[in-house]
Residue, then its C-alpha position, 0 to 999 in steps of 0.5 A: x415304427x415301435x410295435x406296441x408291446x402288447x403285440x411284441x408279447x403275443x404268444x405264438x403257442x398254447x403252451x405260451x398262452x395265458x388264462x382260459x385253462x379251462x379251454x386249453x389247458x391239458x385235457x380241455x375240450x379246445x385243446x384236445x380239439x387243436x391237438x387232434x386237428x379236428x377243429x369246428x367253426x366257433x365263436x369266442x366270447x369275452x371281454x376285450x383283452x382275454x386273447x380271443x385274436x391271439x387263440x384264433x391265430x394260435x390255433x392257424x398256426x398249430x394247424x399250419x392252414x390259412x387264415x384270413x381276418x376280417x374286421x366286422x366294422x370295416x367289412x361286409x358281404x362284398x369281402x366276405x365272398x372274396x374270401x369264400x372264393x379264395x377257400x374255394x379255389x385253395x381246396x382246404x378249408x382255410x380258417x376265417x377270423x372275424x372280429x366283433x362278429x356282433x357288428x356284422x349285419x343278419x344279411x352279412x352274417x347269412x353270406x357266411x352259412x353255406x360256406x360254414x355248412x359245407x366246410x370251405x371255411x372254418x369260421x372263428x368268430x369274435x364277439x364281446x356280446x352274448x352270442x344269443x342275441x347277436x349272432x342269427x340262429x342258424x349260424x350258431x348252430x353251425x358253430x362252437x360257442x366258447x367262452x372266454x374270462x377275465x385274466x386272474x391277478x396271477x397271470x396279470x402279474x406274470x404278464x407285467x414282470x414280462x412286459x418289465x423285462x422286455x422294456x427293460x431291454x428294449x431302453x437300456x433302463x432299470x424298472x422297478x414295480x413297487x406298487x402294483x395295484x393300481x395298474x391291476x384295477x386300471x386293466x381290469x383284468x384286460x391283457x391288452x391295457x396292462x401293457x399299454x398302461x405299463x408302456x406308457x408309464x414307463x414311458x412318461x417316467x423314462x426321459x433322461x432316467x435310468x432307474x425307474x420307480x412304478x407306484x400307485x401315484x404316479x401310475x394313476x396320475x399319469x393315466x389319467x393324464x394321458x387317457x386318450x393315449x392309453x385308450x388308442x384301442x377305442x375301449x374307453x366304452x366299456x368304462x363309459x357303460x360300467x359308469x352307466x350300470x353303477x350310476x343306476x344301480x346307485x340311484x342316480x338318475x343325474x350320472x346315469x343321464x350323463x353317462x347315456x348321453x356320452x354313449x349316445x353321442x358316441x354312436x353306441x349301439x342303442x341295443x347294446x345300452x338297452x341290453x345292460x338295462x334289461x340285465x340290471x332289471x333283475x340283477x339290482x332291482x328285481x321283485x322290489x319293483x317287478x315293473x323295471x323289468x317289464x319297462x326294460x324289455x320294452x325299452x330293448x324292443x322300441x330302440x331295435x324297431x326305432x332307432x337312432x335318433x328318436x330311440x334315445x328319448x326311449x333310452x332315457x325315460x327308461x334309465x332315469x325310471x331304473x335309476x329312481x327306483x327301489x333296488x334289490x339284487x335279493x334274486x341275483x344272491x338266491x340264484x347264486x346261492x342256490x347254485x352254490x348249493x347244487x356245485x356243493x351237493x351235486x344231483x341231489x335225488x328228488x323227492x318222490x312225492x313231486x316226481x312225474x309218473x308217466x307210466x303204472x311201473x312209475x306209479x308202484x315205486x311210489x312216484x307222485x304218491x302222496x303229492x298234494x295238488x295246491x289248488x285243492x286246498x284253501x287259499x290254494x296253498x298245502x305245507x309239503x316238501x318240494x327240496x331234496x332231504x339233504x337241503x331241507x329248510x334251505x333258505x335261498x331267497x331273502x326278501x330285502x327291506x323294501x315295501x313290495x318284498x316286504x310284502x312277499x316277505x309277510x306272505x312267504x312267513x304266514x304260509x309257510x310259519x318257521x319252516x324257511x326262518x322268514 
């Protein structure tokens, strides 16, 4: 049988290994980790196809230790005391992969504690989920969290010319990429579906030809002819829900609906849709309508409580009100920008008048003087500084043209007159 070329590229060394410099490139926390042996239990988390497998077995074999894997959806507590027993009886501490941990149950998960605690196993986890939600407490205290990202159009591109190459040798044929973008958009920035979509064009175009071309129109044609194919890997859901997000982001109650129910009969978790709702309550709707937030946190809570299959009405009342309702993402840009700020000017000093002063020393050197209490004052507002000096009048919060921050719009310009711009 012809091994995929995705796993005929997997890199056997962190020299090899693509992306995620920040984990493992010279000098990175994971690497220094590696390097000196000194490895803890962790839990990678990112989106499918950044190398999460490939840095667990990476990491086994610099340190030449065991490694068991075991699969979150194929497992439970049965398989992992079997291997718990193993680690035991071998007197190291063998490393344990576990893939899609956030599938694991809270009782398969606390099978795991003692053993994690105690060092009779490493524990390497794998989840493209938030840790914070799926993963119990007491295990993620015990662990690592490291996060993984998306492979950037560099190494993208390099991973392509040696997927080229390798199916170049392999069929005896000569293949020239003239267009890449479209295989680009089609990955996703997912390693793994780079080269399955290379390998089935490739493929497709291959029968009775020895000089092959690659562009824009025949890649997306053939995918799109073979979706089931080049989707083997079972990931098409994070397509389905990327639909969902920018269905209700688009106001589009009709799509969204569809793309639930897609999902739904697909057996996705329900927590997992109510999650990405609860998100996009405040990333494109926010203060426009503070109501969406409120009603997607209580979506999130009845479908944990409820279930299939009577959690899918939930799911939907939810979905079409996000999607019918006002929308505005003025929250998500003045975090960002505010963030921006800070990277840009660092640990600005803050200003002495809004500073706690606990003790008399404090009190002295002017903390707290000349701070003015709100409530003391009419309409329980006073004009004072609460900015570092350098960021003076900064404008990080832009109410959008909708009727309630309109509203906040009016508010902010009648307190705070041409201060802010508003």
């Amino acid at each position: 049988m012809l091994i995929p070329l995705a796993e005929q590229l997997r890199p056997d060394s962190l020299d090899e290994y693509l992306g995620q410099e920040h984990l493992v490139g010279p000098s990175a926390i994971l690497r220094k980790a590696i390097e000196s042996g000194n490895v803890p239990s962790m839990v990678l988390w990112g989106p499918p196809g950044v190398g999460k497998t490939t840095l667990a077995y990476i990491i086994s074999r610099q340190l030449s230790r065991e490694f068991y894997t075991l699969s979150a959806v194929s497992s439970g507590v049965k398989e992992v005391r079997e291997v718990i027993a193993k680690a035991k009886d071998s007197g190291t501490s063998p490393f344990l992969f576990i893939d899609e941990i956030h599938r694991f149950s809270k009782s398969q998960q606390d099978s795991l504690l003692g053993a994690v605690e105690k060092g009779i196993i490493t524990l390497i986890g794998a989840t493209t989920e938030n840790p914070s939600f799926e993963v119990i407490s007491p295990l993620l205290s015990r662990c690592q969290i490291y996060i993984l990202k998306t492979l950037e159009e560099p190494q993208l591109m390099k991973l392509l010319e040696e997927g080229k190459l390798r199916l170049e040798k392999q069929m005896g044929i000569r293949i020239t990429i003239v267009e890449p973008e479209a295989i680009l958009r089609i990955s996703g920035g997912d390693a793994r579906k780079l080269l399955n979509a290379l390998e089935l064009i490739v493929t497709s175009l291959s029968p009775g030809e020895k000089d092959i071309r690659i562009d824009n129109k025949n890649t997306i044609s053939i995918i799109q002819q073979n979706l089931a194919i080049y989707d083997k890997t079972g990931e098409m859901h994070y397509d389905v829900i990327s639909a969902f997000i920018k269905s209700l982001r688009g106001s589009d109650p009709n799509a969204a609906v569809y793309w639930l129910a897609r999902m739904v009969e697909a057996g996705e978790d329900p927590k997992f849709i109510a999650r990405r709702m609860l998100i996009l309550a405040s990333e494109d709707i926010g203060n426009a309508n503070p109501n969406a937030l409120l009603l997607a946190n209580t979506c999130f809570q009845a479908v944990d409580v409820i279930g299939y299959p009577e959690c899918d009405l939930i799911l939907s009342q939810t979905a079409i009100y996000l999607a019918t309702s006002v929308k505005s993402n003025a929250s998500y840009l003045a975090i960002r920008s505010a963030q921006k700020a800070f990277r840009e000017h660092g640990d600005l000093p803050v200003p002495l008048h809004i500073r706690n002063a606990p003790t008399n020393l404090m009190k002295k050197i002017g903390y707290g003087k000349d701070y003015k209490y709100a409530h003391d004052f009419d309409n329980n507002f006073v004009s004072q500084e609460f900015l570092p000096e350098k960021l003076k009048g900064s404008t990080f919060y832009v109410p959008q043209e909708n009727p309630k921050e309109k509203e906040i719009r009016a508010r902010l310009k009648a307190l705070w007159k041409e201060k802010y711009k508003y």
